[in-house]
C-alpha positions in Angstrom: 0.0 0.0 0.0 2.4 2.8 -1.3 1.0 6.4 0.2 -1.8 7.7 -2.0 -2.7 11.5 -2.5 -5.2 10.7 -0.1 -3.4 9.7 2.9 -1.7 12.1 5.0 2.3 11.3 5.6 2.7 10.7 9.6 6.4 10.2 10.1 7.5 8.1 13.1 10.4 9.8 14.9 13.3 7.9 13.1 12.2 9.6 9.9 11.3 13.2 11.5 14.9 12.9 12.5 15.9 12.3 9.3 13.8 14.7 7.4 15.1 17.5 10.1 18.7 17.0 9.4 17.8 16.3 5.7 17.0 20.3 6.1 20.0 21.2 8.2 22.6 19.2 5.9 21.2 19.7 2.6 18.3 22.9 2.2 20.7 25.3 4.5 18.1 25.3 7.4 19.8 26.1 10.3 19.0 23.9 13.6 18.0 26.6 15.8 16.0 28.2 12.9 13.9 25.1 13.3 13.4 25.1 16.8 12.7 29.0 16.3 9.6 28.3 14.3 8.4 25.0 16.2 8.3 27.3 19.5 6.4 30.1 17.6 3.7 27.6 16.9 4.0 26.5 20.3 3.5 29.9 22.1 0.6 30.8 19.0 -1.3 27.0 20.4 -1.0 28.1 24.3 -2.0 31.8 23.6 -5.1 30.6 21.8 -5.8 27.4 24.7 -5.0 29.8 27.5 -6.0 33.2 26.5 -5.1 35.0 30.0 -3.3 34.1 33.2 -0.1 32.4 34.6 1.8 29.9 32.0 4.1 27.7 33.5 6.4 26.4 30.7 8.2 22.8 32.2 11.5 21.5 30.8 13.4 18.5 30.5 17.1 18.4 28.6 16.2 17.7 24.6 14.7 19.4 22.1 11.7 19.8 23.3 13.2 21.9 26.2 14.4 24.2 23.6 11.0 24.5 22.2 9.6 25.4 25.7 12.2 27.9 25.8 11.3 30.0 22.7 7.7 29.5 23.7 8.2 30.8 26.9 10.4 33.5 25.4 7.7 34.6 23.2 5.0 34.5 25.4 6.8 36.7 27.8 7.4 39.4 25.1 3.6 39.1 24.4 3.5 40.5 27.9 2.5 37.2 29.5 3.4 36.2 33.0 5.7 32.7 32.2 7.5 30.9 34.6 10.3 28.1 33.5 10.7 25.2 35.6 13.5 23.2 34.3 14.4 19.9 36.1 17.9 19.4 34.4 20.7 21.9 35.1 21.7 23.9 31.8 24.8 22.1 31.4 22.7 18.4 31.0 20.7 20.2 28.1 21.1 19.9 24.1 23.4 22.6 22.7 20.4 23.9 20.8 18.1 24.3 23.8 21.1 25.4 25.9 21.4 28.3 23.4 17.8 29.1 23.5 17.5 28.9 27.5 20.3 31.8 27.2 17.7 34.2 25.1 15.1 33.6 27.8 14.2 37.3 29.0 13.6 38.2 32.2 13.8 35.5 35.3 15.4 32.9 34.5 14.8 29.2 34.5 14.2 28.0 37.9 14.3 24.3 39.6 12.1 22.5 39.3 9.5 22.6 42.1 5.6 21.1 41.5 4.1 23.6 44.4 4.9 26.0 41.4 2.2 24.4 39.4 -0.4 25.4 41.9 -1.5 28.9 40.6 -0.9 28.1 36.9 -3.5 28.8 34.3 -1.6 26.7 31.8 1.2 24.6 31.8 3.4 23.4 28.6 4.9 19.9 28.8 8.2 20.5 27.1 9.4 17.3 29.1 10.1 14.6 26.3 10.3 14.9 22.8 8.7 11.9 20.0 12.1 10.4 20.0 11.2 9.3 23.8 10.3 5.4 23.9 9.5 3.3 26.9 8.0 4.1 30.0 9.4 7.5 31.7 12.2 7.8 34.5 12.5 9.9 37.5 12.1 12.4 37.9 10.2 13.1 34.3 8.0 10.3 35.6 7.0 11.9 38.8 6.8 15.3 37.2 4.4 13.7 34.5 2.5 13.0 37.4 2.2 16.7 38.4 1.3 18.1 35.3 -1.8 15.5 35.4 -2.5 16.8 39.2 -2.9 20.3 38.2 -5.7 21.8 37.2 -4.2 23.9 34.3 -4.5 23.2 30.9 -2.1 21.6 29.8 -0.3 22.0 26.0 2.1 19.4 25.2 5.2 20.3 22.7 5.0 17.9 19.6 3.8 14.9 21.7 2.5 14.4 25.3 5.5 13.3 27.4 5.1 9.5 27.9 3.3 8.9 24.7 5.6 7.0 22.0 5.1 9.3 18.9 5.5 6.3 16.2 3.3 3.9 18.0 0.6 5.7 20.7 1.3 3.2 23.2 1.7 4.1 26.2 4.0 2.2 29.1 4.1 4.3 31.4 3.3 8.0 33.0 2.2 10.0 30.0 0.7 13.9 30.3 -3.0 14.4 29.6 -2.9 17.6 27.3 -5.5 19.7 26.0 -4.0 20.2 23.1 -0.6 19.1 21.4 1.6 21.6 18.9 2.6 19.2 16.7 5.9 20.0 14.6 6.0 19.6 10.5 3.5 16.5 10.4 1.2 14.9 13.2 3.1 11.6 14.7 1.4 8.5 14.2 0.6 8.2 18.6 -1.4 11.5 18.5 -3.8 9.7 16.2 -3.2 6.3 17.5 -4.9 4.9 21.1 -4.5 5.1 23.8 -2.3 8.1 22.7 -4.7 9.9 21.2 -6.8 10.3 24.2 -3.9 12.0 25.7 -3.6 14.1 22.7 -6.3 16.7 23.0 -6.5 19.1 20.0 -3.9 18.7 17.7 -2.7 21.6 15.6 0.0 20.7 12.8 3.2 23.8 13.0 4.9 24.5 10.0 8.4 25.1 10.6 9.7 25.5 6.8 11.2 22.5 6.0 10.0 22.5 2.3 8.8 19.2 0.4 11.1 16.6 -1.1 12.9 14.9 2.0 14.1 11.7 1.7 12.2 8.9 3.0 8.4 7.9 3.6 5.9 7.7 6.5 4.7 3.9 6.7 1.4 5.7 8.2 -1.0 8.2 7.1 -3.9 9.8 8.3 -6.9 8.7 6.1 -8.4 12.4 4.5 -11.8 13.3 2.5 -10.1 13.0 -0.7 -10.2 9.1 -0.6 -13.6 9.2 -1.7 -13.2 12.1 -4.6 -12.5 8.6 -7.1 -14.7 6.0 -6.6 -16.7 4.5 -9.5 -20.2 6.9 -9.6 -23.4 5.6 -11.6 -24.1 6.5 -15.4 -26.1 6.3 -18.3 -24.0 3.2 -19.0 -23.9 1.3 -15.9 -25.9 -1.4 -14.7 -27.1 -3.5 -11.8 -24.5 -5.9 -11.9 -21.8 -3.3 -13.3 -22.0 -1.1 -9.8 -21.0 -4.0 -7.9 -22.3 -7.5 -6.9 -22.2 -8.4 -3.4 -23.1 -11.8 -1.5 -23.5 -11.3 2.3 -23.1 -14.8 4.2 -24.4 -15.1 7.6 -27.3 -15.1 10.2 -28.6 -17.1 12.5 -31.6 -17.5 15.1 -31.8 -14.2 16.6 -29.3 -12.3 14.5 -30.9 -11.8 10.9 -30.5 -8.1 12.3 -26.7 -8.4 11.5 -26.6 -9.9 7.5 -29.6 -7.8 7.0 -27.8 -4.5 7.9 -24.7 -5.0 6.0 -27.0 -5.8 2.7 -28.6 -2.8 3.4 -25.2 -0.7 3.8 -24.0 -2.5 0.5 -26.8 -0.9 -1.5 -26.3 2.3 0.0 -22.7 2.4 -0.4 -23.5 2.1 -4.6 -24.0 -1.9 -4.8 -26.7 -2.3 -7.4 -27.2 -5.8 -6.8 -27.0 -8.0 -3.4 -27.9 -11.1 -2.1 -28.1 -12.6 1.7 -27.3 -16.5 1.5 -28.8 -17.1 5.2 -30.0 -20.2 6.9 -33.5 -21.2 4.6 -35.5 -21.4 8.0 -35.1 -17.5 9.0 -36.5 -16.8 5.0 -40.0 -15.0 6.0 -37.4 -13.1 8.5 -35.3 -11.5 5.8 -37.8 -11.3 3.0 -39.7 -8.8 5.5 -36.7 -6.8 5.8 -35.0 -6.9 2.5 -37.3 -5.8 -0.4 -34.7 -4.9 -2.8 -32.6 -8.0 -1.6 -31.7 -11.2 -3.0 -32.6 -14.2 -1.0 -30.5 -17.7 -1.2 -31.6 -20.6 1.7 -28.8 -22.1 3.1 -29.0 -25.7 5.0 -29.5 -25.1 8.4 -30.5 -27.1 11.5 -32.6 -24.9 13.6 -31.7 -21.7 12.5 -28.0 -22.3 12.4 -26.3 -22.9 9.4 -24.7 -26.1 8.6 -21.5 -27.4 7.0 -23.8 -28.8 4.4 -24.6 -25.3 3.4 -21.1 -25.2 1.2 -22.2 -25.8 -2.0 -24.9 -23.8 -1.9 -22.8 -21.0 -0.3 -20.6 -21.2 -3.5 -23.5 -21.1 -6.0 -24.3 -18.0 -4.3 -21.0 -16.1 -4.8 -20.7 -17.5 -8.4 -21.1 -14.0 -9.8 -20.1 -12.4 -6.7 -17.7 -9.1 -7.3 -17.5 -9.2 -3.6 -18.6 -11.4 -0.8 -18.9 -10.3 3.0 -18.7 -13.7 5.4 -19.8 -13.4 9.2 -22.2 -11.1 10.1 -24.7 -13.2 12.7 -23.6 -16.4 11.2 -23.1 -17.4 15.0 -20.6 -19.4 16.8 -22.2 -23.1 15.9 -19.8 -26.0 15.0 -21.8 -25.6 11.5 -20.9 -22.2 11.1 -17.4 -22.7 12.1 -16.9 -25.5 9.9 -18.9 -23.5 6.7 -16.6 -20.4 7.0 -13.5 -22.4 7.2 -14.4 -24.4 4.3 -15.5 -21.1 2.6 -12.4 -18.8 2.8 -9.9 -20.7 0.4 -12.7 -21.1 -2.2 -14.4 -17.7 -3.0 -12.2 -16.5 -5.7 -13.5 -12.7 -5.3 -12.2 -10.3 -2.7 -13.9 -11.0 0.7 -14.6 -9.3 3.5 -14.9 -11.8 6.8 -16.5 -9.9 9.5 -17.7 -10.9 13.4 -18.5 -14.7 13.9 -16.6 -15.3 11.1 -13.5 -13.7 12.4 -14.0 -15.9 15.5 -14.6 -19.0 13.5 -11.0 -18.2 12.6 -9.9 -18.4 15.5 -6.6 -20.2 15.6 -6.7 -20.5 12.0 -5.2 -17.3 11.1 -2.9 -18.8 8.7 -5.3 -20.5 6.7 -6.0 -17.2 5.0 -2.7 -17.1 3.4 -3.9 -19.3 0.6 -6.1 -17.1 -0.9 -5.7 -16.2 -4.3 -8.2 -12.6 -4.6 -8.1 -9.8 -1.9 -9.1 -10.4 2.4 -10.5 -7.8 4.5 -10.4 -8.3 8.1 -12.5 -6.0 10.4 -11.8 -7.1 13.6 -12.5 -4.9 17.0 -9.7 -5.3 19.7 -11.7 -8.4 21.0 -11.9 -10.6 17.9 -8.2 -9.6 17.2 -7.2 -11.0 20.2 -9.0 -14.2 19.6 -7.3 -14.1 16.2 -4.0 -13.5 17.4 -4.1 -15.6 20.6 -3.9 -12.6 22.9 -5.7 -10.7 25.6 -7.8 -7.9 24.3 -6.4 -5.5 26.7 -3.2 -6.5 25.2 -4.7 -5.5 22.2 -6.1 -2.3 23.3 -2.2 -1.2 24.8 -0.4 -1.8 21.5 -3.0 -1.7 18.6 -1.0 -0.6 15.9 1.5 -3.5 16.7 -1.0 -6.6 16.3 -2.9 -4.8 13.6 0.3 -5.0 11.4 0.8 -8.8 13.1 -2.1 -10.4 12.0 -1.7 -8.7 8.7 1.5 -9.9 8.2 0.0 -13.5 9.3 -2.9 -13.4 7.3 -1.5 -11.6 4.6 -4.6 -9.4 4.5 -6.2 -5.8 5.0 -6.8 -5.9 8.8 -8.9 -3.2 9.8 -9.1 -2.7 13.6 -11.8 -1.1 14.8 -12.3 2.0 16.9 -12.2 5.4 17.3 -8.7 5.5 15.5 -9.7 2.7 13.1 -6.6 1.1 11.5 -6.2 -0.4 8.2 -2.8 -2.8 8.4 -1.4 -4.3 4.8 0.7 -7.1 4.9 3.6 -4.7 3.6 3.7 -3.2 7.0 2.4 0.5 5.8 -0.9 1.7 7.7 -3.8 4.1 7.4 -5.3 5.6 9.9 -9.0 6.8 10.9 -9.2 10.2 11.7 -12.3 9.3 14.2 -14.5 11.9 15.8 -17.6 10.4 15.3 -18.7 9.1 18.3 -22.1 8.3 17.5 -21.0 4.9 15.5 -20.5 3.8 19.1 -23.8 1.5 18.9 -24.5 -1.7 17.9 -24.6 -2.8 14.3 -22.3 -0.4 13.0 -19.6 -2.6 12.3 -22.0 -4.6 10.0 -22.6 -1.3 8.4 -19.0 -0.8 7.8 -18.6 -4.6 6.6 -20.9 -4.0 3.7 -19.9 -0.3 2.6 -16.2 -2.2 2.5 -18.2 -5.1 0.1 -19.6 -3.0 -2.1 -16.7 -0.6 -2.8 -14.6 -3.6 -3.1 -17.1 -4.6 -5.9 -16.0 -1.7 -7.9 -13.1 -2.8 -8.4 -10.8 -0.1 -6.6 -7.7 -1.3 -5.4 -8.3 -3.0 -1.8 -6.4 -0.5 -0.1 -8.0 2.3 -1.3 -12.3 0.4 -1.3 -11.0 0.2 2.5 -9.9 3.3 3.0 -13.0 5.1 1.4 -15.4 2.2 3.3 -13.7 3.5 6.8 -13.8 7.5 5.5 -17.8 6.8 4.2 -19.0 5.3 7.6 -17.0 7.9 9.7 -18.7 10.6 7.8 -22.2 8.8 8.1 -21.5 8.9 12.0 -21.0 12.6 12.2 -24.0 13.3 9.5 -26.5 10.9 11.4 -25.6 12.4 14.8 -25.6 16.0 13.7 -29.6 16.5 14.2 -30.0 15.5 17.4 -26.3 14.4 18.9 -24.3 10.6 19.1 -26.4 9.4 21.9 -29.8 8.4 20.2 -27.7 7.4 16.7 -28.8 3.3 15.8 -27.5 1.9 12.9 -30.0 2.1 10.8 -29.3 6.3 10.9 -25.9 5.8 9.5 -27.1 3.6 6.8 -29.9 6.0 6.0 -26.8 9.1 5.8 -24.3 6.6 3.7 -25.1 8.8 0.2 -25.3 11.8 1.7 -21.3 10.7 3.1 -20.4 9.5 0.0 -22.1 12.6 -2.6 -19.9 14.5 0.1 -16.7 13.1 -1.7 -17.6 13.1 -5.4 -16.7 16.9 -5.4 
């Protein structure tokens, strides 16, 4: 998955690094002329955050201290009042932030001393910079603390001390800020849980180093522009020409699930979709589904059956796309039927919720395919994938996203706020969230058939991914936007899909 126009560049800090001395060595930026700028943005970010009062600006020995230093230098020239706190003597700091603690104006740095931090009105966490990994030491640990004691508003420079920039895991202490200044490019952790939670408002700072540096970002933020190309309806098309789709799944007490993502299919652009379901449950769909397909499965009491293979295969015989799981339910049958299914559909497939868990242990099976997989696990059926504790899941979710795409050599897209879409290559794009309303049940189905039907189109996986997680965000934020998230069912979203998706075809 080679970065698209689409896809915003988040470098990790091994290539900031890079890029920065890239501009030093080779475009004639000077070092301090960079830290100049990336403290300008700073103090601009805590002027706007904390419009009046005390700012206490604390300092560790990197970079990042020099940063705090212009900030605070800046500020103070505004005619703020700006304390420093530094808890490293001068001669432990950078060269670079050494020279910029000596243009600090008026009193100078001072030890630090956390009863200081009592009558701020905002405090800047210029502790640890993005090339910080691991959990913090004393005393930046105990200071991290601090900062989260307060009750100022906190602004972190480039990343919130304690947050690894490249990953947003978090092992240790880590500073809750309001906002982040962010230097040249947003860092994969400030869009990345549990870092991003500690992010607050993140505001990109151009510091002039111009375009063409060497290297690029193995993650990008996924922007509006990934659905400016998909395939739109003409004069020409027809129903089987905007996309085919088979949805296999449901089971007693979960035709909800199937019957959702068909529903989200047609609404993503699908003209033509059919639900191979258990034959039992038939009266249940066909009263849902008018403009739907219908193929009976074998079943034994509302669960499908092993049996059910051949006709399961009939069904996706002209099939552009096929999504497998939704409700098909945790039954030896159904286990058996998906596991027998997913090395013989010879379209791209999407294999969503009980049929993620019928995988189970079986992980590797998937490399056999021929055609395109999409996995859209949440941190709970990635764990079961992966053999892991979802907790696990939840502390280093960019790591076992790229793990069980590498194992599976497939799309793995892990749900969540900060939805991530893995390749196998190791590259990664990244949800920019906000729409808290598609916190609700049935809204991953949604997702699993917008992904069908744009994979029926015949984009490249990556980018009918990309686009299916960009549509449903945007279908989140449209169906709350009436009333607020909290009363948002699936069935909204589903209804906003084309209003999401007409967004993008300007």
């Amino acid at each position: 998955m080679s970065r698209p126009h689409w896809l915003e560049p988040l470098p990790d800090a091994p290539l900031m690094r890079a890029t920065d001395e890239w501009a030093i060595q080779n475009q004639g930026i000077a070092s301090l002329e960079l830290m100049e700028r990336a403290g300008e943005g700073l103090a601009r970010v805590v002027a706007e955050q904390v419009p009046a009062g005390r700012i206490v600006v604390v300092c560790g020995k990197g970079n990042n201290a020099g940063d705090g230093f212009v900030a605070a230098r800046l500020l103070r020239l505004a005619g703020r009042e700006v304390e420093v706190l530094a808890l490293w003597p001068a001669q432990w700091l950078s060269d670079d932030a050494r020279a910029m603690l000596a243009r600090l104006p008026g009193a100078p740095a001072v030890d630090y001393d956390p009863a200081l931090l009592a009558k701020a009105h905002g405090i800047v966490d210029a502790l640890l910079g993005t090339g910080s990994t691991g959990a913090p030491k004393e005393p930046v640990a105990a200071a991290i603390e601090d900062l989260n004691g307060a009750r100022a508003k906190v602004v972190a420079a480039d990343i919130p001390s304690g947050v690894d920039a490249g990953t947003g895991e978090v092992p240790g202490a880590a500073v809750r800020a309001a906002a982040t200044a962010t230097f040249h490019r947003a860092k994969p952790g400030l869009w990345i849980a549990p870092g991003k939670a500690l992010a607050g408002a993140v505001s990109v700072i151009d510091i002039g180093i111009p375009r063409g540096a060497p290297g690029e970002a193995d993650a990008g933020l996924i922007a509006a522009g990934v659905l400016r190309a998909l395939p739109r309806r003409g004069a020409e098309s027809s129903k089987f020409s905007s996309g085919n789709v088979v949805i296999i799944g449901g089971s007693r007490g979960l035709s909800g699930a199937p019957s959702m993502s068909a529903l989200a299919a047609m609404r993503a652009g699908a003209g033509y979709v059919t639900v191979a379901a258990p034959a039992s449950l038939e009266v249940a769909f066909a009263a849902r589904l008018l403009e739907v397909m219908l193929v009976g499965l074998p079943d034994d009491d509302g669960a499908v059956t092993a049996e059910a293979l051949e006709s399961a295969l009939a069904a996706v015989a002209r099939a552009d796309a096929v999504v497998l799981g939704p409700g098909i339910g945790r039954s030896e049958g159904a286990r058996d039927l998906v596991r027998g299914l997913v090395g013989r559909i010879d379209v791209p497939l999407v294999i969503d919720a009980d049929g993620l868990n019928a995988l189970a242990g079986g992980l590797d099976e998937l490399r056999r395919r021929r055609w395109p997989t999409v996995l859209t696990p949440h941190a709970g059926e990635l764990g079961r994938l992966l053999d892991v504790d979802s907790a696990e899941v939840g502390r280093a979710r960019l790591r076992h996203a790229r793990a069980a795409a590498l194992r599976a050599h497939a799309l793995v897209v892990l749900k969540g706020d900060d939805t991530i879409v893995a390749a196998p290559s190791g590259r990664v794009a990244i949800s920019p969230g906000g729409a808290p309303a598609l916190a609700t049940a049935g809204t991953g189905d949604v997702l699993a058939g917008v992904a069908g039907a744009l994979l029926a189109k015949r984009l490249s996986p990556a980018h009918a991914v990309c686009a299916a997680v960009y549509a449903h965000l945007r279908a989140g934020r449209l169906a709350a936007a009436p009333h607020g998230p909290d009363g948002v069912i699936a069935s909204d979203v589903i209804a906003a899909l084309p209003a999401a998706l007409a967004a993008g075809s300007g």
